[in-house]
N, C-alpha and C positions, 0 to 999 in steps of 0.2 A: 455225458457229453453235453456239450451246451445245442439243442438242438435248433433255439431261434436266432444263434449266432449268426450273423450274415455278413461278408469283409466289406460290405458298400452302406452299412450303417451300424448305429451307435447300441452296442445290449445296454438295455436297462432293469437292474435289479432291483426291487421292491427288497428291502430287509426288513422281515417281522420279526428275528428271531429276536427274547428279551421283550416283547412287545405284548405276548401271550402267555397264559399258563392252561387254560382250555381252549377244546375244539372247537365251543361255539363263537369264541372270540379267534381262532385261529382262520373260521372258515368266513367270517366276514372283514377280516383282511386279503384272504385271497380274491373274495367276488371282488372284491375294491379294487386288490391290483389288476385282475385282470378285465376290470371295464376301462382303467386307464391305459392302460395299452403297452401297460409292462411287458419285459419278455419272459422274467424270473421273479423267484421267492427266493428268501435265501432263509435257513434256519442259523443258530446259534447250539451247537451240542455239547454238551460239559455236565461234570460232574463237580459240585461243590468242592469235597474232599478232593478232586484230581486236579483241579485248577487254581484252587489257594489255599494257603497255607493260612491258620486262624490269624498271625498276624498281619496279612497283609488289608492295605486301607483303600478305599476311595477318598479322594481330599480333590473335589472336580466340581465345579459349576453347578453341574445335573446333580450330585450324589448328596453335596454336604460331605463331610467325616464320616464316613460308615465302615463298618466291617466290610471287605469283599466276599469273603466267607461264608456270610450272613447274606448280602443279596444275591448272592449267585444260587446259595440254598433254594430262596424265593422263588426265581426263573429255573429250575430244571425243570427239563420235559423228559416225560419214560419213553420209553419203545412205543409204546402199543399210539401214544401220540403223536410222534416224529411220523408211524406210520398210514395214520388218519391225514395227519396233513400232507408230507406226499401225495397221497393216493389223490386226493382231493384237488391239489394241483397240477396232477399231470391230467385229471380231468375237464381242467379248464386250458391244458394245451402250453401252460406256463411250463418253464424249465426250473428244476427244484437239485438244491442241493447244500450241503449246512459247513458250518466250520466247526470243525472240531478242534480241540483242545488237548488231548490227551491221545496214546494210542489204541486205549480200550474205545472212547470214541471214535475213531476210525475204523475198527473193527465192527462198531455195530451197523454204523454207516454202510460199510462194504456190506454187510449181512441183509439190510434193505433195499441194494442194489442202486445207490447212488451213482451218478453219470460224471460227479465231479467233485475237485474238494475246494472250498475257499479258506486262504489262512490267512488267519487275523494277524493286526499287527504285533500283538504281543506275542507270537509266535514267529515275527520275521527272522531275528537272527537265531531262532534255537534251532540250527541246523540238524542233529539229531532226528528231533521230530521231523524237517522238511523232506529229509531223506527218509524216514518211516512211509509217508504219505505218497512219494514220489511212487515209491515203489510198488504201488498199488495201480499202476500205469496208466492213473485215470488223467485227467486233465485238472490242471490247477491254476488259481488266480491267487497272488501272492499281494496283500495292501502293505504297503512300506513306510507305515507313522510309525515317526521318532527313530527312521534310520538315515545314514549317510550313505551318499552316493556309493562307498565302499563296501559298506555292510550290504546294499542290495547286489551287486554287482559276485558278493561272496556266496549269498542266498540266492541266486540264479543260478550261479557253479553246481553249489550242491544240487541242487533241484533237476538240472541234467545231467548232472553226474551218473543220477539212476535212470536215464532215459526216456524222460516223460516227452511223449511229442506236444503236447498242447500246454505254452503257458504265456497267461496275461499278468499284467502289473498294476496295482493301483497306487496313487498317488493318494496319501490321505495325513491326515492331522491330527494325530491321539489327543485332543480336546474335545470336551463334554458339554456344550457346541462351541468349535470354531467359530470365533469371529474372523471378520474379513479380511483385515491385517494379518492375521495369521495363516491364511489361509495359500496362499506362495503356486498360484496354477504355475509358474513358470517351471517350474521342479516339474511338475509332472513331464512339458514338452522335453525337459533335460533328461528323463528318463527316455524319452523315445530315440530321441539323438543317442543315446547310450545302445539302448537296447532296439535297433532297426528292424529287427525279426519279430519282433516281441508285441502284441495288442498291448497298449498301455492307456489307462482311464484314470478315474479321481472318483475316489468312495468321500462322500461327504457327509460329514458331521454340524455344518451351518445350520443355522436356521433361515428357516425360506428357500425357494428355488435358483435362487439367479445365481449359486456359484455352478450348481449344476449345469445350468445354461451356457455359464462362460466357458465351463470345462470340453461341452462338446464343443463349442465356437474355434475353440481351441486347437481342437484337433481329437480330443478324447474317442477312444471306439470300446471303453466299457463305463458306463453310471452305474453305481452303486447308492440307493438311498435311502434311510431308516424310514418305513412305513408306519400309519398309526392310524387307526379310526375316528379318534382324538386326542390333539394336542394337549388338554386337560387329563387325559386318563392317568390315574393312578399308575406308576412305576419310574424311571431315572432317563428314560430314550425317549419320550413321548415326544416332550417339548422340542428335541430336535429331528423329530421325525417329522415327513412331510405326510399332510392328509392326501384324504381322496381328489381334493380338488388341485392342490399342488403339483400331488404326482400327475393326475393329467394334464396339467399348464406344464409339466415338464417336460413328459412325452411328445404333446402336441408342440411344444417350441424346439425340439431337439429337430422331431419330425419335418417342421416346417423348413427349418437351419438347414436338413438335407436336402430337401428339394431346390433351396438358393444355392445350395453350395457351387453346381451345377458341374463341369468336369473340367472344369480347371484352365481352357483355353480362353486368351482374349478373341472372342471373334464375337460377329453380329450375328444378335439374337434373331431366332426365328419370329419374333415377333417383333423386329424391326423394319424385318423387307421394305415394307409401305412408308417407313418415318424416313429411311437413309435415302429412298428416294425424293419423298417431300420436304421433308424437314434440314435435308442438308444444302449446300449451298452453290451455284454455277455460275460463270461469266454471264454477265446479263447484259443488255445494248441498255446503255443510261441515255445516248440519243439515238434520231433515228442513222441511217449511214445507207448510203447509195451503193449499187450492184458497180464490183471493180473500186470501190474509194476503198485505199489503204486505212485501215483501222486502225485511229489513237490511241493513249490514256484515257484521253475527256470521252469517246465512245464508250467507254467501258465502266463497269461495277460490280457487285459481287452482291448476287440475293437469293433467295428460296425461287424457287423448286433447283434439285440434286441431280436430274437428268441428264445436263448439259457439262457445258467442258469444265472440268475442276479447276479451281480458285488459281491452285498450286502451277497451271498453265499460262498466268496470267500475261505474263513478259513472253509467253512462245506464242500468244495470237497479234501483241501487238506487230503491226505491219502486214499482216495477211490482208486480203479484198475479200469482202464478201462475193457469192455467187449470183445474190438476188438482192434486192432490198431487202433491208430489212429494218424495222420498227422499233422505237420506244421500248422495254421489257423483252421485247425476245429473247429467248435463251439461246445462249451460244451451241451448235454440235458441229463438231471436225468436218462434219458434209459440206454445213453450207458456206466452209472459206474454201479456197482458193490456194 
């Protein structure tokens, strides 16, 4: 289960997985994400031999021309690691749970007692497996690069088909980093239009944070973002992975976006009281006018302070008498006509 999921703000996931091959680089990605103020980790679960076939390539920004075969070899993590990091993360309070690939990976998943599954895009339309996974009645987030509006729409089908009460969507861009032209936030809100029941967010692959930013500004209610201790470190995700300092410029701006958001009504702020009175505007005496003289145009103006008769009454005081004298600047109130 996602347990820091909250419906009145944005989860944000830290992705390490691909990013580590040990624990002790594992565990100081998690201190990291969880001073930034993450809400999850996310793993990457696969078996070289169950996820590609030796011909298949990288030809991506991040990779150069590589075997996949070959790097996905590199990044396996065993059992006994998946369940060090876990463990490790539910200690810092973070919500953990991996993608798996395969359905032997799913099975080991379940076997560690994960709360959720995420599926990658290369997995969006292989409906087979979505149904494998569904039916494990856990909760799912489905990222939808390199599909069309119909293909996610057939990949939700299945996906309830087998009954899962919990599923979110992400918007995302199977480049190895997205640039900004490529990057299309409007698709994601078209997902939401689509899917109205459905939590829908944007997993990003940019480099830097401000797509992340625009995606909550947006509307987004789940980030997904490649973590990394260094941009520099040896491996193919780094460089588009966001640091320590990122992911907290991300949190904290997602954080701050909420708190403006505010609930969606025009009305005056509680921290206006004192300005709508001051600061706004009242009939004013522009001369003075004797007690009983019918009041002109030329009597009249319109100036700060807000206390007095509004603007909008201007043509309903002309021809009233004042009750008393009254002065230069005084502000007009309904009392003292006539």
């Amino acid at each position: 289960m996602f347990r820091n999921f909250k419906p009145d703000r944005c989860y944000i996931i830290a992705e390490i997985g691909g990013n580590f091959t040990r624990f002790e680089d594992a565990r100081t990605l998690i201190d990291a994400a969880a001073a930034s103020g993450a809400d999850a980790v996310k793993l990457q679960t696969y078996r070289a031999d169950t996820v590609a076939s030796r011909k298949a390539v990288f030809d991506m920004e991040n990779t150069g021309l590589v075997s996949q075969h070959e790097l996905f070899r590199q990044y396996e993590i065993d059992l006994d690691l998946h369940k060090a990091v876990f463990d490790y993360a539910a200690r810092h309070g973070l919500d953990w749970f991996s993608t798996p690939s395969h359905e032997s990976d799913v099975d080991m998943l379940e076997n560690l007692g994960v709360g959720a599954h995420k599926i990658g895009s290369d997995d969006a339309v292989n409906l087979p497996f979505l149904r494998v996974v569904a039916r494990t009645g856990k909760p799912m987030i489905l990222s939808t690069g390199m599909c069309t509006m119909e293909e996610v729409q057939e990949s939700v089908a299945a996906i309830r088909s087998e009954g899962v009460k919990q599923l979110m969507l992400l918007h995302a861009v199977t480049s190895y980093p997205t640039h900004p032209e490529h990057v299309n936030l409007g698709a994601m809100q078209a997902m939401m239009r689509e899917f109205p029941d459905l939590a829908v967010g944007y997993s990003d692959h940019t480099i830097g944070p401000i797509a992340c930013i625009c995606a909550a500004a947006m509307g987004a209610r789940i980030l997904e973002k490649h973590f990394t201790w260094d941009k520099q470190a040896p491996g193919p995700d780094h460089m588009l992975s966001a640091d320590p300092d990122e992911m907290k410029a991300i949190v904290e701006a997602v954080r701050s976006f909420e708190v403006m958001r505010g609930d969606g009504r025009k009305h005056p702020a509680a921290s206006e009281a004192k300005t709508r009175t001051n600061n706004r505007k009242s009939i004013v005496l522009a001369r003075a006018a004797a007690a009983g003289e019918p009041l002109t145009a030329d009597h009249l103006t319109v100036k700060r302070p807000g206390y007095g008769i509004a603007p909008k009454h201007l043509q309903d005081v002309i021809g009233r008498r004042p009750r008393q004298v009254l002065e230069a600047d005084d502000v007009l109130t309904w009392e003292v006509l006539q």
